[in-house]
C-alpha positions, 0 to 999 in steps of 0.5 A: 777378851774384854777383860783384858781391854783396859790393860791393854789400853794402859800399854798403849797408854804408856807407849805413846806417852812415855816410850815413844818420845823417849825413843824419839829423844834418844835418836836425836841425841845420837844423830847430835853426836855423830855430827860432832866436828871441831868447833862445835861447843858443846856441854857435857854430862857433868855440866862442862862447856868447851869447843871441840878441838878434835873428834876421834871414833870413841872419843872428844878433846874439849877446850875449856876456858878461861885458861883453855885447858884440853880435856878429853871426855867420851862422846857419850859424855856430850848431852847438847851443844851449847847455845853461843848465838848470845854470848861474845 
């Protein structure tokens, strides 16, 4: 039994330093994106920043400047909502 105690160690290790806060991490980012709504600007995976126009059940139309195209990205695409505070 004790041979098995610094495996066991390093598993508990390893989840609480790696997993759990991945975990946590995860939960948060699906939390973001099912409070999605139009007006939110948002940023997506591929670095693309835009103002949700309209929020469907799978899907997000963005309007991207400066020539306020609309595009449409799954959303799973949008990672965080972007930081507006200090721009005008």
């Amino acid at each position: 039994m004790l041979q098995f105690a610094p495996y066991v160690l390093i598993g508990l290790v390893f989840y609480f330093l790696l997993f759990r806060p991945m975990q946590k991490q995860k939960k948060q980012q699906q939390e973001m994106i099912e409070q999605l709504k139009s007006g939110d600007s948002v940023v997506t995976t591929g670095g693309i920043t835009g103002t949700v126009v309209s929020v469907d059940n799978d899907t997000i139309v963005l309007r991207v400047k400066p020539d306020n195209v609309k595009l449409q990205f799954a959303r799973s695409a949008v990672t965080q909502l972007a930081n507006t505070e200090g721009t005008k």
